[in-house]
N, CA, C and O atoms as a CHARMM CRD file, in Angstrom:
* protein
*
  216
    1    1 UNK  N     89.08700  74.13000  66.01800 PROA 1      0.00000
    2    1 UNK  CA    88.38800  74.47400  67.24500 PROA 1      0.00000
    3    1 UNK  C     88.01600  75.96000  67.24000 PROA 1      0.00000
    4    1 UNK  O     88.87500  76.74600  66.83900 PROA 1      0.00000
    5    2 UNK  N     87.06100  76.33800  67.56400 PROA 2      0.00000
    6    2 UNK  CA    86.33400  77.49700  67.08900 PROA 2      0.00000
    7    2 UNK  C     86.04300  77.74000  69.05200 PROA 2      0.00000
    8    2 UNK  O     85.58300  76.91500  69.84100 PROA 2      0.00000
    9    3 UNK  N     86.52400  79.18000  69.32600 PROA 3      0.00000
   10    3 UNK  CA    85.92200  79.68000  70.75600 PROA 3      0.00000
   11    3 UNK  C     84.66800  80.50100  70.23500 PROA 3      0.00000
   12    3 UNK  O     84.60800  81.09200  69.15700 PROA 3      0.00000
   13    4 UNK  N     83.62100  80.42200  71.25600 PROA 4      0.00000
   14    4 UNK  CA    83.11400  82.02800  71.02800 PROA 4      0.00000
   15    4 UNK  C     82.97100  82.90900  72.16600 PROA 4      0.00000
   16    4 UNK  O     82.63400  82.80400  73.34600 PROA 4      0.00000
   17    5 UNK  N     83.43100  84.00200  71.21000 PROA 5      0.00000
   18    5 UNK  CA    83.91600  85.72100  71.69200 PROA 5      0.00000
   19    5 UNK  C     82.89000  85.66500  73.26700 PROA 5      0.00000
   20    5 UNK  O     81.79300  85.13900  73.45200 PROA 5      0.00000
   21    6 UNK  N     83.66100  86.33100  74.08800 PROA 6      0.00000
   22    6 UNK  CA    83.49300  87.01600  74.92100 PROA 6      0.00000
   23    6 UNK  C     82.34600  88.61200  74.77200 PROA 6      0.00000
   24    6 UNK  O     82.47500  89.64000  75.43600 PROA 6      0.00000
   25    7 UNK  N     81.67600  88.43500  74.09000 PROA 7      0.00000
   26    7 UNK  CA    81.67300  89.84600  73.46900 PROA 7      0.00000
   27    7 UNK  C     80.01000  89.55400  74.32000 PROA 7      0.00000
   28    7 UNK  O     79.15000  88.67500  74.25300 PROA 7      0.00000
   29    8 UNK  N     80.24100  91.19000  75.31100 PROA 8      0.00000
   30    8 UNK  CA    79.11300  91.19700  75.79300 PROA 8      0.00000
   31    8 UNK  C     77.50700  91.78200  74.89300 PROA 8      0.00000
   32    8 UNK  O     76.32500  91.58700  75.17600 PROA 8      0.00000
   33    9 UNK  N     78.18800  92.57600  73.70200 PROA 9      0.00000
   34    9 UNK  CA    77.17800  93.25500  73.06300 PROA 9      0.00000
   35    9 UNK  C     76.40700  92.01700  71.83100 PROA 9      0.00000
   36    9 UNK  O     75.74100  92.30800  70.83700 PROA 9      0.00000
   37   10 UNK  N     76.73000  90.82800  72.25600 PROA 10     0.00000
   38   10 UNK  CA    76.82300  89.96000  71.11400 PROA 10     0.00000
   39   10 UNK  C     75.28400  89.09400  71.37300 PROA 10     0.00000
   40   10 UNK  O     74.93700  88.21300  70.58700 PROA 10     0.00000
   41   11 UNK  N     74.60400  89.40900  72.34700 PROA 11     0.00000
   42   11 UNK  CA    72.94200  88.94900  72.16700 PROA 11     0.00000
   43   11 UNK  C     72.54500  90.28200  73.33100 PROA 11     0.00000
   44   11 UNK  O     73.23900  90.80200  74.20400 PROA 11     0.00000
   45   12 UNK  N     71.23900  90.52000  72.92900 PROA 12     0.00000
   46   12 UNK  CA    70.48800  91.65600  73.90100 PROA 12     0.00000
   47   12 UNK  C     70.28100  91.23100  75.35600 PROA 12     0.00000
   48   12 UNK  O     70.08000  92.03900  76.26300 PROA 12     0.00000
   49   13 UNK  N     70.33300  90.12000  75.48700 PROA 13     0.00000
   50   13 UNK  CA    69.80400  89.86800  76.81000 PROA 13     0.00000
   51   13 UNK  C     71.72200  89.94200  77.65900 PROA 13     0.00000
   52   13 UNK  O     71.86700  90.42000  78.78500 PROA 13     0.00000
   53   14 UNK  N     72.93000  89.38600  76.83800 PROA 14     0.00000
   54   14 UNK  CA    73.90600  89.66600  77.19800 PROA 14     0.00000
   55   14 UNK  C     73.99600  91.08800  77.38300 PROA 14     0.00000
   56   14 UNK  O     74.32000  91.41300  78.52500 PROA 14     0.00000
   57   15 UNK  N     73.79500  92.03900  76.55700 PROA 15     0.00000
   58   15 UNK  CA    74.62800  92.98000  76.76400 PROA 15     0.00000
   59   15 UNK  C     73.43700  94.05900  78.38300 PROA 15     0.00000
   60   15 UNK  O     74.03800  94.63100  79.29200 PROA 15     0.00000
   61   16 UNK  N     72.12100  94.05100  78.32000 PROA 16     0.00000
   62   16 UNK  CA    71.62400  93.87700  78.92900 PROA 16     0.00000
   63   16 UNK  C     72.13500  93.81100  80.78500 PROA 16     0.00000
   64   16 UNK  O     72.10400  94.64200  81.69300 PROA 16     0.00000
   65   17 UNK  N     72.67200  92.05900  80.66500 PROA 17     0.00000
   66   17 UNK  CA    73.52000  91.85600  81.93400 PROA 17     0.00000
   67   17 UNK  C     74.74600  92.89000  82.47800 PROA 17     0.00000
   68   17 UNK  O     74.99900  93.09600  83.66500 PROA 17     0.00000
   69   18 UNK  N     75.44000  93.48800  81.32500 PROA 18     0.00000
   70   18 UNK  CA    76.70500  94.24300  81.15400 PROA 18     0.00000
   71   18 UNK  C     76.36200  95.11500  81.32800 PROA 18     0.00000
   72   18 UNK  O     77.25200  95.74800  81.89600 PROA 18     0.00000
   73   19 UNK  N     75.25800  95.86400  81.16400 PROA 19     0.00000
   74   19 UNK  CA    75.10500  97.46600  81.02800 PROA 19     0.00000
   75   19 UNK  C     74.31700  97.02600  82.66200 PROA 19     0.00000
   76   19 UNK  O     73.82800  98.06000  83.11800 PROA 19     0.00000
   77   20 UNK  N     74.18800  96.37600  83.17800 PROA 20     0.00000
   78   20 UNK  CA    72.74000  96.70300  84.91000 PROA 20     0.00000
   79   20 UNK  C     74.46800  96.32600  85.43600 PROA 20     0.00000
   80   20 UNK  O     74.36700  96.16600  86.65300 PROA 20     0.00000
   81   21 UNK  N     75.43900  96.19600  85.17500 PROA 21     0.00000
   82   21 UNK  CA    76.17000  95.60000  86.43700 PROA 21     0.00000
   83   21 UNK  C     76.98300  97.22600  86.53200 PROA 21     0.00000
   84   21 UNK  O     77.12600  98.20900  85.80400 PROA 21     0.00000
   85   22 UNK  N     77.38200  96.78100  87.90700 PROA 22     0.00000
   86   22 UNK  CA    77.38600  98.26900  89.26600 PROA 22     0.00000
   87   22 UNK  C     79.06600  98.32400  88.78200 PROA 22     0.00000
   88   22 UNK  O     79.60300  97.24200  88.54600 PROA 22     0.00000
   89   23 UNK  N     79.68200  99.29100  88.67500 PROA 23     0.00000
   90   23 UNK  CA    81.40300  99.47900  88.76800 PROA 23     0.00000
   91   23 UNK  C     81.25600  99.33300  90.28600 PROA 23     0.00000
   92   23 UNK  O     80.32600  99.58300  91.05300 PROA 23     0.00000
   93   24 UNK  N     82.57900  98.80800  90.47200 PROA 24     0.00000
   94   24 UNK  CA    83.08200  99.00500  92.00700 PROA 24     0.00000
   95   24 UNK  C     83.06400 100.21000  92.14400 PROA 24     0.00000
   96   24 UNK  O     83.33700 100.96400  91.21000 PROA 24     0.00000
   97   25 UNK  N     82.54200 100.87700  94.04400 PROA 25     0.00000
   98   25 UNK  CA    82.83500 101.97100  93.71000 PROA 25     0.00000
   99   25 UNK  C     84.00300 102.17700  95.04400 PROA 25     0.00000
  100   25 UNK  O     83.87200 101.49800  96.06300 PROA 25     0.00000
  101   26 UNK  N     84.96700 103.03400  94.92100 PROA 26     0.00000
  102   26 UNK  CA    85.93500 103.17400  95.72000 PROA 26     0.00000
  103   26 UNK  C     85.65600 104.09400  97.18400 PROA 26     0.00000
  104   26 UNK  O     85.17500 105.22400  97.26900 PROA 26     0.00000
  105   27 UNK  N     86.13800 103.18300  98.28700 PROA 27     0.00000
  106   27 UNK  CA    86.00000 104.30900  99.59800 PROA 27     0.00000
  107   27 UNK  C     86.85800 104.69500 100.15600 PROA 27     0.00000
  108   27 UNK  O     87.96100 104.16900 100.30700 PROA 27     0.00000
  109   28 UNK  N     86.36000 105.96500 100.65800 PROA 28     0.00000
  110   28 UNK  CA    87.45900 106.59500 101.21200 PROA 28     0.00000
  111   28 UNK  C     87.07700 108.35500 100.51300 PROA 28     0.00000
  112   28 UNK  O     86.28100 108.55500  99.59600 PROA 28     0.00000
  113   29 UNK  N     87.68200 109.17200 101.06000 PROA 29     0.00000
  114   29 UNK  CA    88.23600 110.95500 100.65100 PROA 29     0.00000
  115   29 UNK  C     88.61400 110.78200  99.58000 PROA 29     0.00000
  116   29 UNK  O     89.61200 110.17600  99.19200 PROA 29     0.00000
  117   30 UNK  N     87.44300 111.57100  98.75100 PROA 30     0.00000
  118   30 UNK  CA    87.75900 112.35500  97.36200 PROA 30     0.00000
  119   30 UNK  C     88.90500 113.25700  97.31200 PROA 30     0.00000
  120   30 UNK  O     88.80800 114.35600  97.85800 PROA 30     0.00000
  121   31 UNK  N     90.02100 112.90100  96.69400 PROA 31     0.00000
  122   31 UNK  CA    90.93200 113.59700  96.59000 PROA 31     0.00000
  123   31 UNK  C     91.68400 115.02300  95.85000 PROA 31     0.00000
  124   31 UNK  O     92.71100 115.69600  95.93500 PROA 31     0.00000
  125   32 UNK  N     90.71100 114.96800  95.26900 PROA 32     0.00000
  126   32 UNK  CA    90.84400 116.04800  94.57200 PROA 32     0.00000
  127   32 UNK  C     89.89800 117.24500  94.99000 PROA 32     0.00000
  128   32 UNK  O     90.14900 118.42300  94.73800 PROA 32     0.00000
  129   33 UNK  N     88.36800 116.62600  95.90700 PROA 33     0.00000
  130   33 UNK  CA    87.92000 117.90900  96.81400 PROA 33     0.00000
  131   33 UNK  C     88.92300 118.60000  97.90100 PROA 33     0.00000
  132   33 UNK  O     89.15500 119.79000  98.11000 PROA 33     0.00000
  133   34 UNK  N     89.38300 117.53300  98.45400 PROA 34     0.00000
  134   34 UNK  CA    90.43100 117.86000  99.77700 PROA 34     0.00000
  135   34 UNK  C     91.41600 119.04800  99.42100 PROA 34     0.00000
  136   34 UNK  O     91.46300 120.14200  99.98400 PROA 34     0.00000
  137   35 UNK  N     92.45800 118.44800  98.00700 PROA 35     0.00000
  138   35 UNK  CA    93.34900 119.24400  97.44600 PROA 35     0.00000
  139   35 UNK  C     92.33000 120.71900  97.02000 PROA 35     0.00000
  140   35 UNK  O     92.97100 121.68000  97.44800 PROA 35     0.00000
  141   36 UNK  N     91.29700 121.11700  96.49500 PROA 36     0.00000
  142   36 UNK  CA    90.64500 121.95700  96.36900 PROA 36     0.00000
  143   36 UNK  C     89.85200 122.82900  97.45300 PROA 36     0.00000
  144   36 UNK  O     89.67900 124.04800  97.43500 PROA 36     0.00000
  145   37 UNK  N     89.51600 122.11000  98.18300 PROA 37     0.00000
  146   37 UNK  CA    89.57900 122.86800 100.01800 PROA 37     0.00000
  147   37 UNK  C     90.40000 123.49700 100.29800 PROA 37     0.00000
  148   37 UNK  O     90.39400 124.72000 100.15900 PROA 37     0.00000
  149   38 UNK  N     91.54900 122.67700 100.88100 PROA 38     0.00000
  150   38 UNK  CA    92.75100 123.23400 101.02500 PROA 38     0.00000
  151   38 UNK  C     93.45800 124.61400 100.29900 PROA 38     0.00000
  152   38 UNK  O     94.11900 125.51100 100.82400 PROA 38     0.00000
  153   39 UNK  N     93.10900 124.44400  99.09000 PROA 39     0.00000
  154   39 UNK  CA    93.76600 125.64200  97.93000 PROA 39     0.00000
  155   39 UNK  C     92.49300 126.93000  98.38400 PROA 39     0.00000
  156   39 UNK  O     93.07100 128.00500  98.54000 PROA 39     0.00000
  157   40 UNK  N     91.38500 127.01400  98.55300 PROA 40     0.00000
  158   40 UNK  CA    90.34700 127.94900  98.86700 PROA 40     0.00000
  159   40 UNK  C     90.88200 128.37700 100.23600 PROA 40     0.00000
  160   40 UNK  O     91.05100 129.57600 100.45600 PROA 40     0.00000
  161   41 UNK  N     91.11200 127.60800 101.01300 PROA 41     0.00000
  162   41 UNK  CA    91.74200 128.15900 102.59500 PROA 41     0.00000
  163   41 UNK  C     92.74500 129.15400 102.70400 PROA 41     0.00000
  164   41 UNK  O     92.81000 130.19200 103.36200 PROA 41     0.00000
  165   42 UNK  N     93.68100 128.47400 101.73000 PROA 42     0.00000
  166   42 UNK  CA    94.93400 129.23500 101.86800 PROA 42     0.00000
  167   42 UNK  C     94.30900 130.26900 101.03700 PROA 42     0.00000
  168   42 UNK  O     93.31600 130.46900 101.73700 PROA 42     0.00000
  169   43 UNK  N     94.22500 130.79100 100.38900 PROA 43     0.00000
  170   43 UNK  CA    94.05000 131.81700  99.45000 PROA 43     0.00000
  171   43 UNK  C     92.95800 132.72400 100.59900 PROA 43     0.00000
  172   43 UNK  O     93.28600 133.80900 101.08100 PROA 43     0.00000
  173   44 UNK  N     92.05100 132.24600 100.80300 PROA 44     0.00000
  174   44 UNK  CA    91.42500 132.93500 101.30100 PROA 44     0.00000
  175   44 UNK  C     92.05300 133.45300 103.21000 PROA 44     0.00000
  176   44 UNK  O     91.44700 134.31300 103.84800 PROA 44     0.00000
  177   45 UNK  N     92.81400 133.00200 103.55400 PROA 45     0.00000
  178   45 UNK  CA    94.17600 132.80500 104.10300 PROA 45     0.00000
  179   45 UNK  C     94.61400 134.53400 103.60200 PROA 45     0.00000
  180   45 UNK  O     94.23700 135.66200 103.92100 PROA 45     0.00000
  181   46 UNK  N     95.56400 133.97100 102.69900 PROA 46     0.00000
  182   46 UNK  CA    96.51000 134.95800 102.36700 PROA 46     0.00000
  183   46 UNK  C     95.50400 136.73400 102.23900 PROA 46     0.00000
  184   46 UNK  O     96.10700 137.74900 102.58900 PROA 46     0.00000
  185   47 UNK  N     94.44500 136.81200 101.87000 PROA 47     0.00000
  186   47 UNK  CA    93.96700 137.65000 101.45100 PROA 47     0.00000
  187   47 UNK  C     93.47900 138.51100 102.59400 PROA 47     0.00000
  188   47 UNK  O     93.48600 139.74000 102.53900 PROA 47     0.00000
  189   48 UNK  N     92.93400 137.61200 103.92700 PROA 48     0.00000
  190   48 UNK  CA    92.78400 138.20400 104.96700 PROA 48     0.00000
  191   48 UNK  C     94.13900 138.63200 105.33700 PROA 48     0.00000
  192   48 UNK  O     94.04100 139.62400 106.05900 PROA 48     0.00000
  193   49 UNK  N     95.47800 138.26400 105.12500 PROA 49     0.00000
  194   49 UNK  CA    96.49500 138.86300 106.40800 PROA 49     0.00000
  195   49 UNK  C     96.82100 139.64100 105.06300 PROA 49     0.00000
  196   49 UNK  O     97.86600 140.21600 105.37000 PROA 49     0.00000
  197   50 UNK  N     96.59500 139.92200 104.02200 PROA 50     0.00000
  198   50 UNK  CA    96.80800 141.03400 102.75100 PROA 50     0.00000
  199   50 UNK  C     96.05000 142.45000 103.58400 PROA 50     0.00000
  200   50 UNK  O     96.58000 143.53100 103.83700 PROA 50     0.00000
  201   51 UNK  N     94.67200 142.00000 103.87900 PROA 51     0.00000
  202   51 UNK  CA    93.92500 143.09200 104.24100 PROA 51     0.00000
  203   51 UNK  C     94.08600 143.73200 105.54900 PROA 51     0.00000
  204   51 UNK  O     93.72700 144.85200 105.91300 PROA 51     0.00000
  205   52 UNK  N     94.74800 142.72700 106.23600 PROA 52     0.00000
  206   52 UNK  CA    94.86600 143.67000 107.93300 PROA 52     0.00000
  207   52 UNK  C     95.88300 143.84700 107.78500 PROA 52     0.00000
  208   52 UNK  O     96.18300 144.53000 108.76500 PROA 52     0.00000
  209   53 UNK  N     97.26900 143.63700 106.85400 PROA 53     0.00000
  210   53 UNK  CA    98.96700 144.69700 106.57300 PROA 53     0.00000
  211   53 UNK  C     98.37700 146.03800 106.11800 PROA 53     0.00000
  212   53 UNK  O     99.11400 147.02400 106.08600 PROA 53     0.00000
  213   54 UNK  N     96.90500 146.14000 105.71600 PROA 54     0.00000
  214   54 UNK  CA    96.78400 147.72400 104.60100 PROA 54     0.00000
  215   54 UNK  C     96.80300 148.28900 105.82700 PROA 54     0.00000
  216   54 UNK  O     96.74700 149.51300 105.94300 PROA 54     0.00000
């Protein structure tokens, strides 16, 4: 008994189908902008109460 492969690159019009299909895309807050906001605040934070101790 012989399967055949799964293999999307295995006729043009298959691979075709594989390459137009969409990834899920995830919702919700980018997490790594947030964490990077946050880090610009504080810093920029700290630097103002740096400048009104001079």
């Amino acid at each position: 008994m012989s399967q055949t492969p799964n293999d999307p690159a295995g006729t043009t019009h298959q691979f075709q189908n594989f390459a137009n299909q969409q990834q899920p895309q995830k919702s919700g807050p980018n997490t790594g902008m947030i964490v990077g906001v946050v880090a610009v605040v504080a810093v920029v934070a700290i630097v103002v109460v740096a400048v009104m101790m001079m």
